[in-house]
MIZAMAR-684511 format. One line per 8 residues: number of its first residue (from 1); for each residue y, z, x of N, C-alpha, C, O. Coordinates in Angstrom, 2 decimals, padded with zeros to 5 digits. Layout:
<sekols>
NUM> Y,Z,X,Y,Z,X,Y,Z,X,Y,Z,X; ...
</sekols>
This chain:
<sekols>
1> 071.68,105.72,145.86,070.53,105.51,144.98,069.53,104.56,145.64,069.93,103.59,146.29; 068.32,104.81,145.49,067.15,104.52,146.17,067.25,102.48,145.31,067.66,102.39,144.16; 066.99,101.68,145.78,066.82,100.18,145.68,065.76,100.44,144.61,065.09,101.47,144.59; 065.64,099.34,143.64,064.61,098.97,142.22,063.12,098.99,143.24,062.18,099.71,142.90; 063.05,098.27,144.29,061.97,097.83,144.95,061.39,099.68,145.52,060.30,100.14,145.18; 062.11,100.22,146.15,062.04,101.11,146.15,061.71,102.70,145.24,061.12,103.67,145.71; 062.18,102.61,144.11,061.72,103.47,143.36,060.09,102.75,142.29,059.10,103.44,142.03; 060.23,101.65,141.98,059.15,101.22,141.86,057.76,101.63,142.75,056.68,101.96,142.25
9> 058.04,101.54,144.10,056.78,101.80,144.74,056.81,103.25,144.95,055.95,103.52,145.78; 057.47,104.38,144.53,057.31,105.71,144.14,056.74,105.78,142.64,056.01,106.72,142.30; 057.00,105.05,142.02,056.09,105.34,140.70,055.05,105.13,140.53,054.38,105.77,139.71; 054.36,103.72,141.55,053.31,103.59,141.71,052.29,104.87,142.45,051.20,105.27,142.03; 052.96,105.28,143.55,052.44,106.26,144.26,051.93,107.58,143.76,050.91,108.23,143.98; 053.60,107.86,142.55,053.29,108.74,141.46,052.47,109.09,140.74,052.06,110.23,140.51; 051.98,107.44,140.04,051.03,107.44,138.81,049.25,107.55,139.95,048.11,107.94,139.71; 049.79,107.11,140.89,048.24,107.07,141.77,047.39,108.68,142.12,046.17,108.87,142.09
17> 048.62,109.85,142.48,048.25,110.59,142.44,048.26,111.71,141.48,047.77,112.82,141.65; 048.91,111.24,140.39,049.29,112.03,139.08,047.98,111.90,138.28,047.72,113.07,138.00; 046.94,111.08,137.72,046.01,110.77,137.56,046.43,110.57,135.79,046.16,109.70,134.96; 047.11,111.69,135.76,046.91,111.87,134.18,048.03,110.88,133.70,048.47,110.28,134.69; 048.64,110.48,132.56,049.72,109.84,132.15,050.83,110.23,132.46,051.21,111.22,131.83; 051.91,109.58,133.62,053.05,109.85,133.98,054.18,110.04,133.26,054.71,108.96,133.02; 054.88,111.16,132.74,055.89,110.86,131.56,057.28,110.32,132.00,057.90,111.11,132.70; 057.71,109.49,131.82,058.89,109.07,131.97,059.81,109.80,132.44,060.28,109.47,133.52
25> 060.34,111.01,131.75,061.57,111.71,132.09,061.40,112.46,132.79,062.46,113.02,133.09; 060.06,113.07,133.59,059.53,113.57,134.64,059.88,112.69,135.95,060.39,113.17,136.96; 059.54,111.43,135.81,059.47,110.33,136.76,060.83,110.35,136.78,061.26,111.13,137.63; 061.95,109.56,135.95,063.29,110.17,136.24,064.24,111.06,136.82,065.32,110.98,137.40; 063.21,112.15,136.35,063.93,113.46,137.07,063.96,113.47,138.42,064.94,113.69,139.12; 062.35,113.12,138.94,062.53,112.93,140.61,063.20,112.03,141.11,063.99,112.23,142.04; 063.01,110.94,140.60,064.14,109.83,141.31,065.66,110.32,140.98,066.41,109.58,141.62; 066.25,111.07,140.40,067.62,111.39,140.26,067.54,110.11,139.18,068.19,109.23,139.76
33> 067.12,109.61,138.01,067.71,108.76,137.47,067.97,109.02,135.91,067.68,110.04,135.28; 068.51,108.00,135.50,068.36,108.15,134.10,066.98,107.18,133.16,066.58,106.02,133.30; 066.51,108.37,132.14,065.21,107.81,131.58,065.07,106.93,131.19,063.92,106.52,131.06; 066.27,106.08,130.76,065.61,104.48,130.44,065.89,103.77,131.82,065.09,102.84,131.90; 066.79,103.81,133.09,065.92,102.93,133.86,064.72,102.84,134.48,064.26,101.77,134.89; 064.02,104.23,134.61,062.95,104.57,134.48,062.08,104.25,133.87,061.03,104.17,134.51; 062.02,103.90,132.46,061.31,103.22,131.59,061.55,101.77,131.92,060.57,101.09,132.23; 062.37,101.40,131.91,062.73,099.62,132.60,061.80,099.50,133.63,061.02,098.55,133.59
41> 061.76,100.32,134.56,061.20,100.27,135.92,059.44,100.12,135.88,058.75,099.27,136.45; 059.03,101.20,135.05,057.68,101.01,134.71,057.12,099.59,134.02,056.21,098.93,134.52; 057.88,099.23,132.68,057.25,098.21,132.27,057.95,097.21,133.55,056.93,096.54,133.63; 058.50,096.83,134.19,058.64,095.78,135.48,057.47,095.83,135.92,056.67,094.90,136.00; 057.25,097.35,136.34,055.74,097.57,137.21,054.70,096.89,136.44,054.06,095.90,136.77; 054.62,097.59,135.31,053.67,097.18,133.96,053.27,095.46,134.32,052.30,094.92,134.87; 054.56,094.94,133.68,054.52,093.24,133.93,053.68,092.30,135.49,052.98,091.29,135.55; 054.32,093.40,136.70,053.94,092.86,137.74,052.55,093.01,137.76,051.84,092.03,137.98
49> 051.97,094.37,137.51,050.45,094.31,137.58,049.75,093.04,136.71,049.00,092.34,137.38; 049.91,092.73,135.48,049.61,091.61,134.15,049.66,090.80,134.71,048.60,090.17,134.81; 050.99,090.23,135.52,051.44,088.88,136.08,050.42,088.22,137.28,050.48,087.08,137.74; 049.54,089.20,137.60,048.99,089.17,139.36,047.76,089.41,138.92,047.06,089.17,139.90; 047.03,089.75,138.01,045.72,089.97,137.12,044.70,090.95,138.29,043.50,090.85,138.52; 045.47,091.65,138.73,044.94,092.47,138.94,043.53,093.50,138.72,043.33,093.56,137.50; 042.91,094.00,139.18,042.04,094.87,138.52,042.58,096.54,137.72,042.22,097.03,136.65; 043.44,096.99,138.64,044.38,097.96,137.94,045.53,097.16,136.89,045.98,096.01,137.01
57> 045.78,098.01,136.04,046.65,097.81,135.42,047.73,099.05,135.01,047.71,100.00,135.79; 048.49,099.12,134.11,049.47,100.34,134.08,049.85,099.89,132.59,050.38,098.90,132.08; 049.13,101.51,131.99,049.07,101.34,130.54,050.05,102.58,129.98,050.02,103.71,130.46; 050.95,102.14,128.86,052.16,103.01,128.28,051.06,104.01,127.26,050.01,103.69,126.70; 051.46,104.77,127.29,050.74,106.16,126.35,051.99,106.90,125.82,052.64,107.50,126.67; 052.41,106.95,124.60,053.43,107.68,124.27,054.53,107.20,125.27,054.96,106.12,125.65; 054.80,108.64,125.54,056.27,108.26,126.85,056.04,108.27,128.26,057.03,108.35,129.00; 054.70,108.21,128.82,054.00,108.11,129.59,053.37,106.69,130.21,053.05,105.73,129.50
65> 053.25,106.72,131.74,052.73,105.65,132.29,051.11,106.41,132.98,050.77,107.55,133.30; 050.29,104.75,132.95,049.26,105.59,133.82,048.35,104.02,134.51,048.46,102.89,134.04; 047.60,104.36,135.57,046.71,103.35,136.31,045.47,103.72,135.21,045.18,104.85,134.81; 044.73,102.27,134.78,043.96,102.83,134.48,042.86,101.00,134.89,043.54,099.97,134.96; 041.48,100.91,135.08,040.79,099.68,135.08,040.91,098.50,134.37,041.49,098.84,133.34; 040.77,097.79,134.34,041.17,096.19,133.68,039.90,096.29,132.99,038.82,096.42,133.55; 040.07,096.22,131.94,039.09,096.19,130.40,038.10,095.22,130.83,037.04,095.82,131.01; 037.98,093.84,131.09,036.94,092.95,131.25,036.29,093.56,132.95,035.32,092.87,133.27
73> 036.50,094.26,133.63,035.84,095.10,134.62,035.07,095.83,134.18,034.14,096.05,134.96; 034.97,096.68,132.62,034.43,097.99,132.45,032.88,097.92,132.51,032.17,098.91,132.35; 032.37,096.59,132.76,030.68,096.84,132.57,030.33,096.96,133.95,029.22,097.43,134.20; 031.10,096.60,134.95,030.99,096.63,136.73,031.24,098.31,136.86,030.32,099.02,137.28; 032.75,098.99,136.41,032.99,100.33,136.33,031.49,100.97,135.74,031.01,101.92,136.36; 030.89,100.52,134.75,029.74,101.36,133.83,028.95,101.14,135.08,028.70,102.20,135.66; 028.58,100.29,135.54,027.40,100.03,136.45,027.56,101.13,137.73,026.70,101.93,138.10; 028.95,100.93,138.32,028.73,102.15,139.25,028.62,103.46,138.99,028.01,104.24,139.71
81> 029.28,103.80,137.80,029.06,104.92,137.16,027.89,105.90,136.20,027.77,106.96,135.58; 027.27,104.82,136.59,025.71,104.89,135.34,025.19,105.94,135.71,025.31,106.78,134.81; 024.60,106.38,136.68,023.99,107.65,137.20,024.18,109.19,136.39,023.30,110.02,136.16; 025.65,109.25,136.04,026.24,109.97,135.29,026.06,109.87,134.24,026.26,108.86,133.56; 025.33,111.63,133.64,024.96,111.25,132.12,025.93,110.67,131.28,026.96,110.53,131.94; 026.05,110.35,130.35,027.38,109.73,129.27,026.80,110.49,127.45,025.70,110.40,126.91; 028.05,111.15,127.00,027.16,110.87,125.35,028.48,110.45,124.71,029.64,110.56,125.10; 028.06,110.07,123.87,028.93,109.45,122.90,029.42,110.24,122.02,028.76,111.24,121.77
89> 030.35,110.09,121.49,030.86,110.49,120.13,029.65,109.83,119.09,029.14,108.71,119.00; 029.43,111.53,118.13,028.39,110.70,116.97,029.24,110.26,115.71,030.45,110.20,115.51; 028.34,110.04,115.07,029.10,109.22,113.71,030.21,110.50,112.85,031.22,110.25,112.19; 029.66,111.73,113.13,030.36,112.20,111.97,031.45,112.82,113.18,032.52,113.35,112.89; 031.06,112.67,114.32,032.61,113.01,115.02,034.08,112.06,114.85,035.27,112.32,114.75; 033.34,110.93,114.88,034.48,109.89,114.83,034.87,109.51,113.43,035.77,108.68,113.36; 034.26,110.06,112.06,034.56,110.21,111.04,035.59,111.18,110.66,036.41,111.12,109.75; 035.36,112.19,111.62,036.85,113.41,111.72,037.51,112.84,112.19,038.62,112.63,111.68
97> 037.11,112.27,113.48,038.67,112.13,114.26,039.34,110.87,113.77,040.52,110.85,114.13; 038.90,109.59,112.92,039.13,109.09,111.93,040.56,109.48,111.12,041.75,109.23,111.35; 039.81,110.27,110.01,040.46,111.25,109.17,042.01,112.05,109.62,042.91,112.39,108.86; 041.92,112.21,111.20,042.88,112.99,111.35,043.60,112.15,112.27,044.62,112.69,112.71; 043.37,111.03,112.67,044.46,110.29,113.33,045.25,109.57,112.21,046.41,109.24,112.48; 044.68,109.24,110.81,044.88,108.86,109.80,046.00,109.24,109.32,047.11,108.71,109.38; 045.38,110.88,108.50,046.04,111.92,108.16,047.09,112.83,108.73,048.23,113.08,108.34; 046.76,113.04,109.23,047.78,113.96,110.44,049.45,114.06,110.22,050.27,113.17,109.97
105> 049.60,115.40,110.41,048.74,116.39,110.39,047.78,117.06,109.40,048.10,117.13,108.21; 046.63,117.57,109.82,045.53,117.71,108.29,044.91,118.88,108.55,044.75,119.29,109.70; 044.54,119.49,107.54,043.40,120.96,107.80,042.10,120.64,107.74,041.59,119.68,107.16; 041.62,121.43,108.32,040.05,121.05,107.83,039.44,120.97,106.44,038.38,120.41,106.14; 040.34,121.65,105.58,039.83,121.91,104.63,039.79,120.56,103.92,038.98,120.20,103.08; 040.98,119.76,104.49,041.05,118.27,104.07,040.38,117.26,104.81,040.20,116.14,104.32; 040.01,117.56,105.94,038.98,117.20,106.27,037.44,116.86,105.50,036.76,115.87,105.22; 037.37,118.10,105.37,036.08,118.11,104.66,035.56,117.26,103.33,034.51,116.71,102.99
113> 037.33,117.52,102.59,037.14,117.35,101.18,037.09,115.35,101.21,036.66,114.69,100.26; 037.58,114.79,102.39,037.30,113.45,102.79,035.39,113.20,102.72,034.61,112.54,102.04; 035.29,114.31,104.02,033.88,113.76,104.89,032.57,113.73,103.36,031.74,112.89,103.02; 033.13,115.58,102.59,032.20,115.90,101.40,031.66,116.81,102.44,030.66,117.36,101.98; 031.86,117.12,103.42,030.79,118.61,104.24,031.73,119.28,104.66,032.93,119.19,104.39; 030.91,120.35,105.72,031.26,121.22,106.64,031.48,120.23,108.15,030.69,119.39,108.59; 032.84,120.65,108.75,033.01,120.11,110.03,033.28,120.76,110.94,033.74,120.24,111.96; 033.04,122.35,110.81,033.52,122.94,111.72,032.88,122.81,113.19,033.68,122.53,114.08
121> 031.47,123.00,113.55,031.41,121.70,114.73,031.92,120.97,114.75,033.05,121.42,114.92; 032.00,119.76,114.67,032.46,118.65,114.98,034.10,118.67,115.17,034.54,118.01,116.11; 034.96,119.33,114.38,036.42,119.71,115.08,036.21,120.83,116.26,037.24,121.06,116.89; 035.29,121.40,116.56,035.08,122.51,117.71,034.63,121.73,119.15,034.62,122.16,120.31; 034.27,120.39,118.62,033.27,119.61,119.85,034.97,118.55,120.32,035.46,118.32,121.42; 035.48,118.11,118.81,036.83,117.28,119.71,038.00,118.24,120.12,039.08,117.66,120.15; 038.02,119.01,120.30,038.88,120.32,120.50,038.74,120.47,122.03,039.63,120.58,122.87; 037.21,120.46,122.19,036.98,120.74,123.60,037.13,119.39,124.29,037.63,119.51,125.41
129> 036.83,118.09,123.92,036.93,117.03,124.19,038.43,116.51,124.54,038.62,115.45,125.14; 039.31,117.24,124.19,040.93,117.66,123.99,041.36,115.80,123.59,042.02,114.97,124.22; 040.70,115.74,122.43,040.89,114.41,121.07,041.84,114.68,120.22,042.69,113.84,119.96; 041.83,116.03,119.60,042.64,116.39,118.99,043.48,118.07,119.05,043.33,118.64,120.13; 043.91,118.47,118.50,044.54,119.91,119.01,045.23,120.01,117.86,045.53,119.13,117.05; 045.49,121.47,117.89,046.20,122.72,116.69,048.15,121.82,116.68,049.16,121.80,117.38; 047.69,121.33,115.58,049.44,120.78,115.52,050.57,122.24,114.67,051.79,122.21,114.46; 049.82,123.07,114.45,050.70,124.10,113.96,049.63,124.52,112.70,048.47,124.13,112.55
137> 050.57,125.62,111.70,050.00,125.86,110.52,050.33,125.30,109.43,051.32,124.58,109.54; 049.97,125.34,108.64,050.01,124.52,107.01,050.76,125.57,106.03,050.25,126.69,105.99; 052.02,125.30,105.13,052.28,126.71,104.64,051.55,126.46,103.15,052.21,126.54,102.11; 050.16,126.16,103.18,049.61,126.58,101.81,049.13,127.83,101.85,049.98,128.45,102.47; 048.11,128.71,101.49,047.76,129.93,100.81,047.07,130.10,102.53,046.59,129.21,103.22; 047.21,131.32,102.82,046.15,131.07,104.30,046.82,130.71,105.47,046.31,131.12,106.52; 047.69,130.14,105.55,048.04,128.73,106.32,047.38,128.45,107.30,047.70,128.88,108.40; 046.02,127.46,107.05,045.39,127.10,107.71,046.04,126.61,108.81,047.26,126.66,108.95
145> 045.13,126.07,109.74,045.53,124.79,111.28,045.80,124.15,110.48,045.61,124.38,109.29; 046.51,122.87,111.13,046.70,121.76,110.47,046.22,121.44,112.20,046.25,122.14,113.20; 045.74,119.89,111.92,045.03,119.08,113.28,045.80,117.90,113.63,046.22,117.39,112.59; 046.19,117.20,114.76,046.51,116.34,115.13,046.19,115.95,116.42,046.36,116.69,117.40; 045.65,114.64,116.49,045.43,113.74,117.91,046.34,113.70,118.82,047.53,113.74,118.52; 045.79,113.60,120.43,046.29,113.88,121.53,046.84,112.55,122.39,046.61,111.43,121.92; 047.33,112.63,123.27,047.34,112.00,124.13,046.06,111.29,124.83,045.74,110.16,125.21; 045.65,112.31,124.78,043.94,111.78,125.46,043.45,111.26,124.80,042.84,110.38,125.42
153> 043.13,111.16,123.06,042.55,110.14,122.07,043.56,109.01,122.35,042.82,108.09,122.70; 044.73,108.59,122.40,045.60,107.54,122.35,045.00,106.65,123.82,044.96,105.42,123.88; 044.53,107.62,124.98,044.44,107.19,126.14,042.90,106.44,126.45,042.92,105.33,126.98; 041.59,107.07,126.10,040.59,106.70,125.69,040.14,105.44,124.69,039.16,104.69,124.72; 041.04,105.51,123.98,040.50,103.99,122.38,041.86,103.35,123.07,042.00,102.40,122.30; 042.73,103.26,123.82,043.45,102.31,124.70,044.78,101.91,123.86,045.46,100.90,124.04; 045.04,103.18,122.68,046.42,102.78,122.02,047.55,103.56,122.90,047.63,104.68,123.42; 048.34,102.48,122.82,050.17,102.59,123.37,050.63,104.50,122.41,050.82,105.58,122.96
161> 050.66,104.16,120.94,050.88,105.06,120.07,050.41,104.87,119.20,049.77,103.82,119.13; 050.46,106.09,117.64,049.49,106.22,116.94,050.00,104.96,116.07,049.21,104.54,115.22; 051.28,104.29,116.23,051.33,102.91,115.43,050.68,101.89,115.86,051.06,100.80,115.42; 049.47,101.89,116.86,048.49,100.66,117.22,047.29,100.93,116.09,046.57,099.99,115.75; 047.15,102.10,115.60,046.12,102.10,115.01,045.84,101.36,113.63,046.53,101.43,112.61; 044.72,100.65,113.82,044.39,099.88,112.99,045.23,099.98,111.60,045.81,101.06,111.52; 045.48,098.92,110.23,045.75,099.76,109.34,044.62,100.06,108.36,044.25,099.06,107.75; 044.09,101.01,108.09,043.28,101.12,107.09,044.08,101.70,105.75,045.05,102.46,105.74
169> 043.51,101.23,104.85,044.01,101.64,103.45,043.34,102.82,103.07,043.96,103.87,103.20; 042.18,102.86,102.62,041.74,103.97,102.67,040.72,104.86,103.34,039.58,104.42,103.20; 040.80,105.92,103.99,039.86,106.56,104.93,038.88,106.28,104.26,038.01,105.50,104.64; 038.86,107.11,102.75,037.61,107.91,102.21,036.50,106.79,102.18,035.32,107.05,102.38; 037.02,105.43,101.89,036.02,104.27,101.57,035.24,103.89,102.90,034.07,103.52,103.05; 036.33,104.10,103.85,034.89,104.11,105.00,033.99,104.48,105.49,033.02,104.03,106.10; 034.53,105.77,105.05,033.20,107.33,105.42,032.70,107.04,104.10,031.56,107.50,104.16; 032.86,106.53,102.88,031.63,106.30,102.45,031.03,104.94,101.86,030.58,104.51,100.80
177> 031.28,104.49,103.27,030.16,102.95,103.49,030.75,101.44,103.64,030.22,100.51,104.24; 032.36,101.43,102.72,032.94,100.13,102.47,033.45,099.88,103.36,034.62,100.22,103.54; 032.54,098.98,104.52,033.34,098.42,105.76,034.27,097.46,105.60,034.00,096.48,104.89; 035.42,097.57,106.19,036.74,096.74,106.21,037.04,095.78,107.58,036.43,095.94,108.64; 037.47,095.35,107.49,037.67,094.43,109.36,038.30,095.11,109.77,038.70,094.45,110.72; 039.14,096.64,109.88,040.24,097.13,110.53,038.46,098.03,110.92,038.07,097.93,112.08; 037.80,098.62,110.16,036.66,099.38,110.45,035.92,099.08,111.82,035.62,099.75,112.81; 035.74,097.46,111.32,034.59,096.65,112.55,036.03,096.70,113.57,035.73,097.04,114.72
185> 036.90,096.55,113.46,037.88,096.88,114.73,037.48,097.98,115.58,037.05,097.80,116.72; 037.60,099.03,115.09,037.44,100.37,115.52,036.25,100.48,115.63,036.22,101.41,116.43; 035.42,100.28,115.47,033.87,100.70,115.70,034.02,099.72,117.16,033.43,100.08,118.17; 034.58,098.89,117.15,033.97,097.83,118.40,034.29,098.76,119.45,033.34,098.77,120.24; 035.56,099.84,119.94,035.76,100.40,120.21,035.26,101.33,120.72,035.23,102.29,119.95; 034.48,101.69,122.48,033.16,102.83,122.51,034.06,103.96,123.28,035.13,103.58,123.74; 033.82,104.82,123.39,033.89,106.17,123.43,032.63,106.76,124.54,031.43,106.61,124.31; 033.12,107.35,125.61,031.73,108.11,126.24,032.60,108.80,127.43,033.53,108.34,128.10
193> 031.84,110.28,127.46,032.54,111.50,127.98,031.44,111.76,128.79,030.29,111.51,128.43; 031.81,112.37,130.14,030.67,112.94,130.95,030.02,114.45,130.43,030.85,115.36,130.36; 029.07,114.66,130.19,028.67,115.71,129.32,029.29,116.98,130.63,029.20,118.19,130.41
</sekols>
């Protein structure tokens, strides 16, 4: 069996050219190991990057590891990156995707009956944005989609899992107007996709 020092600097190498979030029992599998020393191994890595304040860091996503920039860097990252158009998520996008990191799994139809409209844009725009995705069907009349958030929403707003998310009590009061401090949490929170 390959030395701790040793499989460590394969996971690093891993996550460097893997780009996307490294899953654990993937990473395991190549090293011949078992998934929790694997998981041991990452948060070590995890710690060592924190410990050394690095500009990379190595952030847990679900069961996944990944490199991603040191948060107080991101206006230096924006600066080199500026050239590149950016748009944002608008208000009534992040009012869905709100709703359904909330809810989840949810239909649109419950969607709506939150927002009070039509969202079928706006679940068609985070769909492609791959924010959220088809968690299966609903067995009411129809059986609609039912919707649930991705990996890539968890990876973007910088949560571990969907238990970082703020707690809000109730959606509906925010979409209509009663800001809460879990709200101003999440709003502080920016969002921007290369068009």
């Amino acid at each position: 069996m390959a030395s701790r020092k040793t499989i460590k600097s394969v996971f690093e190498s891993l996550m460097f050219v893997w780009g996307e979030p490294l899953d654990v029992k993937l990473a395991a599998e190549l090293m011949d190991i078992n998934r929790n020393d694997a998981y041991e191994y990452f948060r070590e890595l995890q710690e060592e990057y924190e410990q050394e304040g690095r500009g990379i860091v190595i952030r847990e996503i679900g069961e996944a590891f990944q490199f991603v920039s040191k948060s107080e860097n991101a206006d230096y990252v924006e600066r080199l990156l500026a050239p590149a158009k950016q748009k944002r998520l608008t208000r009534q996008a992040l009012e869905a995707l709100a709703i359904i990191a909330y809810k989840q799994p949810v239909t649109r139809s419950e969607i709506e009956s939150v927002r009070g409209i039509k969202c079928d844009r706006v679940i068609e725009g985070l769909l492609k944005k791959e924010l959220i995705h088809e968690a299966g069907r609903s067995p009411a009349i129809g059986k609609p989609i039912l919707y649930g958030t991705t990996d890539t929403f968890l990876r973007y707003f910088g949560f571990k899992n969907l238990k970082d998310l703020p707690d809000i009590e109730d959606i509906e009061s925010i979409i209509h107007g009663e800001e809460t401090q879990d709200e101003r949490e999440l709003h502080q929170i920016s969002l921007s996709f290369d068009e």
